[in-house]
N, C-alpha and C positions, 0 to 999 in steps of 0.2 A: 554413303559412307560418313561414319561420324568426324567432325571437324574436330580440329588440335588444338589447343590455346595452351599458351605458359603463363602460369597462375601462382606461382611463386618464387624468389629469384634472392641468392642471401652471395654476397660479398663481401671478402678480405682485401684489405691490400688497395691496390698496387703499388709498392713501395720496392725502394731500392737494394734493400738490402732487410732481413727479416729475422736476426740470431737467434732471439727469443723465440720463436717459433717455429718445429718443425712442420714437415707438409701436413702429418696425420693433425694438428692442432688447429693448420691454415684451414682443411679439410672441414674437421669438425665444426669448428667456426661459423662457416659459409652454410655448412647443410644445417645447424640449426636455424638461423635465419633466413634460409629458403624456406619449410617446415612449417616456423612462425607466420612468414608472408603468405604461406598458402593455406592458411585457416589453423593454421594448430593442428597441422596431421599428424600423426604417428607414424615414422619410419616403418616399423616392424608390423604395421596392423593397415595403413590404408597404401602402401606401397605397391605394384607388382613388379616390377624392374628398376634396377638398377645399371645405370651405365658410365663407367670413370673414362675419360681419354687421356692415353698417356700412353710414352714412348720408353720403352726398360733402359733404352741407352741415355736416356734423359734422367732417369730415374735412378738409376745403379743397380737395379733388382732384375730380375729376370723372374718372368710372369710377374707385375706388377701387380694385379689384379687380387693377389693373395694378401695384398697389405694395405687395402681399400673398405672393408663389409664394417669395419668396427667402428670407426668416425663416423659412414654415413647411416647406421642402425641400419646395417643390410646383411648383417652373419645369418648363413643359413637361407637366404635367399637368392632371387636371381640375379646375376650381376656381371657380366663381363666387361671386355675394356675394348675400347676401339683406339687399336694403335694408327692415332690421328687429332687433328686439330676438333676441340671441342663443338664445331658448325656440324662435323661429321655426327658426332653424339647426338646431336639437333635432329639432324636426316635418319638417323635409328629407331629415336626414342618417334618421332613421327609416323615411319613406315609400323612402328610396333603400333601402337595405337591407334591408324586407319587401317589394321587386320582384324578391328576390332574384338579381339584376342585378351587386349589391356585396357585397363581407364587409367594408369598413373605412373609415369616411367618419370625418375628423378636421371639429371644426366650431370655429372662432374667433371671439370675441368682444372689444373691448377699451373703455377709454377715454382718452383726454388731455384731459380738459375741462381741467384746466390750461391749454393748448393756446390756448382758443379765448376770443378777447376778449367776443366778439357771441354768447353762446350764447341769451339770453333774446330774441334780433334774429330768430334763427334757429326759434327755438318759434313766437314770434310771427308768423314766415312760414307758419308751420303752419293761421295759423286759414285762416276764408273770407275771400278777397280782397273779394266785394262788401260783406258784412254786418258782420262781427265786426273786420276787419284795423283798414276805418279809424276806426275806436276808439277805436284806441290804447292807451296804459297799458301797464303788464308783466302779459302774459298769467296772471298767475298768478290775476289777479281770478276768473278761474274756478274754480279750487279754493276761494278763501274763499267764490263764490256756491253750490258746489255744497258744501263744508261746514255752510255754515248750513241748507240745505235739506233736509239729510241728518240733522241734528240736528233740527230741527224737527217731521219727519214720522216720528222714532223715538225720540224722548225720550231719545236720546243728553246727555249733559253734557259740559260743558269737562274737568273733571273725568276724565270718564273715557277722551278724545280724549287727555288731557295722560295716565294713565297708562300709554299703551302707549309715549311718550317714554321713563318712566322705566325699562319693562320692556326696550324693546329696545337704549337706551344703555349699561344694565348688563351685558348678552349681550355685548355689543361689548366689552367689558371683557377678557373668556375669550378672543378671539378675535384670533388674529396677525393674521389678513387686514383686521380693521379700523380704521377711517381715524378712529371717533368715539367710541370708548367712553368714559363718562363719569359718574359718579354726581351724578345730577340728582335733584330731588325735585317733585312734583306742584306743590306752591308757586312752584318757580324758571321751568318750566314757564309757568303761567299768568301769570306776572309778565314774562315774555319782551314784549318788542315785539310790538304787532300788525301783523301785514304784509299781511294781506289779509283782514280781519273776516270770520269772527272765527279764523281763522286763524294764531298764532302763530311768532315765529320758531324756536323750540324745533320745529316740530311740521313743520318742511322740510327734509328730505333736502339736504343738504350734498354738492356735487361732488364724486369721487374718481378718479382713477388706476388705472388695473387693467387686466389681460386674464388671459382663463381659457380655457385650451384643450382639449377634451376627443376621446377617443376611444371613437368609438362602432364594434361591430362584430357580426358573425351570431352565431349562437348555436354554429355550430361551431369558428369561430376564437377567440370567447371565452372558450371552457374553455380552449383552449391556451395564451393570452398571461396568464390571470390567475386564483388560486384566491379573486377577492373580485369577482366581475362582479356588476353593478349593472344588474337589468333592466329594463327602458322597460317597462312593461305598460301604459299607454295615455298618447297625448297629447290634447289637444283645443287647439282656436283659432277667433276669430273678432273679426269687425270691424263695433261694430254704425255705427248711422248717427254721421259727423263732424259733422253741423249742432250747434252749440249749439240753437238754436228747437223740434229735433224729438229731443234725446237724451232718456233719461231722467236727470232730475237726484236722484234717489235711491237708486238701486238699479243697480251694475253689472252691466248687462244683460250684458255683451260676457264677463265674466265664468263668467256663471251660464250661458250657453252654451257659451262655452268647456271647462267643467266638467263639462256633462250629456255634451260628446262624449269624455272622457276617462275620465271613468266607465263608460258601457258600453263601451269597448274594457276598461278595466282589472278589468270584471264590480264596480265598487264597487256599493252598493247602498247605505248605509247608511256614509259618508262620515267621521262622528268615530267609530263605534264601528271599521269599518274601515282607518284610515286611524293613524298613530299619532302625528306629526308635520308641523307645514308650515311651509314658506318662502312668506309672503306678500306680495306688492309694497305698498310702504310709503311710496313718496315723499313723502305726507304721510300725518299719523298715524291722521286720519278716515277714509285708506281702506283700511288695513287691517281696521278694524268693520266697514268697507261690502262687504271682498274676502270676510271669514270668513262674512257670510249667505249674499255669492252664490257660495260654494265650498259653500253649505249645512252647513256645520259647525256652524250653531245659526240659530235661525228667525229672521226678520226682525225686526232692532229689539234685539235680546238681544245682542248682538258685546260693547257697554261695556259693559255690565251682568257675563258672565263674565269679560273682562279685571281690571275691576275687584276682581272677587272671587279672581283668582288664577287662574283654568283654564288661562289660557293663559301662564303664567311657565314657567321652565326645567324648574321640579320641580311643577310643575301636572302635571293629571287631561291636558291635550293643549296640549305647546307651541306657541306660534309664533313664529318669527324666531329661533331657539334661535342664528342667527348672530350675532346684532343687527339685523336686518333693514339693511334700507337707511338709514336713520335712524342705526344705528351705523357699519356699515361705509361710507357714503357711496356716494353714488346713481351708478354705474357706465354712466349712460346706456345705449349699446344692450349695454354686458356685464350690467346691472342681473338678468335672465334669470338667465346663468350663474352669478352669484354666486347665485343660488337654489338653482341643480341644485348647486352646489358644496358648499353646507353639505349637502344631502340626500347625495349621493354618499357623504362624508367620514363622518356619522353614519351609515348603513346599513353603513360599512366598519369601522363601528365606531374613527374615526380622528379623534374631535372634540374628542379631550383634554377638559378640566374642564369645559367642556358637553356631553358626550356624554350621551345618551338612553340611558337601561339598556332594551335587549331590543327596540330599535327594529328591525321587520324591514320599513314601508311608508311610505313618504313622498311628500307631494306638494311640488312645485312651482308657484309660480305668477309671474307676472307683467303687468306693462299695461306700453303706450309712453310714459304719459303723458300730459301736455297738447301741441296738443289731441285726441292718439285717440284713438277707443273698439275700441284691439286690444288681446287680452287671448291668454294662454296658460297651460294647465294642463299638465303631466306627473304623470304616478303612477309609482314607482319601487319596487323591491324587490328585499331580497334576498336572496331565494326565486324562483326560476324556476316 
């Protein structure tokens, strides 16, 4: 079967707030500088699929996909939408192209949470209607319950919850695409407001602006459009149970399967000696400890404890969020995904300016939907074919 590479890759954003620009502009934007980076294609002439992810209630439209074909020069061709986080569009536009069916599926991602008045109205349509909806409250109550339970059952600290804020607000510093970088300290941190015990405001992904567009293509058309091809060597995904009553509340499960199917495609075996770098979903700070066990990148309970001790900072022994994570760059809603594959792409291309990784050749990705889902997505990347 022919091999995947992403061969071209164009960015707007991430920024806080975006008037001047609606999404079709954010959109346009991004897919010509994907286009550009991937040899100078032509939309309309070397493309065969198109794929947007997005969610209508994100959006305001219903069938979004109808107001998609014209920014990315896709009218008239094939293109539908994966109502889901951009990683999921990664796992499409892949499975399309080892059917060997395709050589170039473009995949879109974006945000305007500027945009949207009711966005916390809109999560909270998320839960279950009989059990969890009438409730009430701002859904987020769920992350402060499943942080405390998560801390509880791993001898996690505030402490060490608060300094993955510090680690990846600093990242965010290095990094044009970010919406937050900020020199914070462990103290300013834990002195933040509590907003969902014990939960901090420091410790919540901040909305941002963006869209990222990338091009993915076979393995014979990618030597031709580019001498820096970045290859997919495995994805994985899953979705475990939505019930709050029946998830588990310490350990992401949706993750750690996510992970074990992305590994055996990508032959990992042995995750942080293999693995050199990762992008980990961040939206609040507790779970990226809780993404790096079930990525298996150190055993259960141990995530703050390395944090803490440095392994995972820029010039540590295995970074993560070498972007800033979400926490710096601002939480990209369904593009949240692609700003993952984006830092991983840029570093592997060796193109991440003053936080570039010396000698980085394998990178993962990863991401969740957030509250309330239990979908999670891995990519392994390299590159090395």
């Amino acid at each position: 079967m022919t091999e995947v590479a992403i061969v071209g890759v164009g960015c707007v954003g991430f920024r806080q707030i975006t008037p001047e620009l609606s999404y079709k502009e954010l959109m346009y934007e991004a897919a010509v500088k994907a286009y550009e980076d991937a040899g100078g294609i032509n939309p309309r002439k070397d493309v065969d699929v198109f794929v947007t992810c997005a969610e209508d209630y994100l959006e305001g439209f219903s069938i979004f996909d109808e107001f998609v074909p014209d920014q990315l020069g896709a009218a008239l061709r094939h293109l539908f939408t994966v109502s889901g986080d951009g990683m999921l569009g990664l796992a499409t536009a892949y499975m399309l192209i080892k059917t060997g069916q395709f050589d170039t599926v473009v995949v879109e991602a974006h945000s305007k949470a500027s945009d949207i008045l009711t966005y916390m109205d809109i999560v909270a349509f998320g839960l279950d209607p009989i059990f969890n909806r009438p409730l009430g409250g701002h859904p987020y109550y769920v992350a402060g319950m499943e942080m405390n339970r998560y801390m509880h059952d791993t001898c996690t600290t505030m402490e060490q919850c608060a300094s993955v804020v510090v680690k990846n607000k600093k990242n965010a510093i290095l990094n044009p695409y970010a919406a937050y970088g900020a020199g914070v300290t462990i103290d300013q941190v834990l002195c933040s407001e509590t907003c969902f015990y014990p939960l901090k405001k420091l410790e919540i992904s901040n909305p941002a602006d963006g869209c990222v567009v990338m091009v993915l293509a076979s393995e014979n058309v990618a030597e031709k459009l580019t001498d820096k091809p970045v290859w997919v060597k495995g994805v994985g995904w899953c979705t475990e149970t939505p019930s709050l009553e029946t998830m588990d509340w310490t350990k992401a499960v949706y993750t750690r399967l996510a992970a074990e199917m992305a590994y055996k495609t990508a032959k990992i075996s042995n995750p942080l000696k293999e693995i050199d770098f990762a992008e980990i979903h961040d939206l609040f700070a507790y779970k990226e400890l809780q993404h790096m066990e079930a990525l298996k990148l150190c055993d259960y309970g141990e995530a703050g404890k390395l944090t803490e001790q440095g392994l995972t900072a820029l010039d540590g022994e295995f970074p993560v969020n070498p972007s800033g994570g979400l926490l710096g760059m601002g939480y990209g809603l369904e593009a949240s995904g692609m700003q993952k594959l984006l830092e991983v792409v840029l570093q592997l291309r060796g193109e991440a300016g003053k936080r570039q990784i010396q000698d980085a050749e394998v990178g993962l990705a990863h991401t969740w939907r957030g509250i309330p889902t239990t979908t999670g997505v891995v990519a392994v990347l390299s590159n090395k074919k």
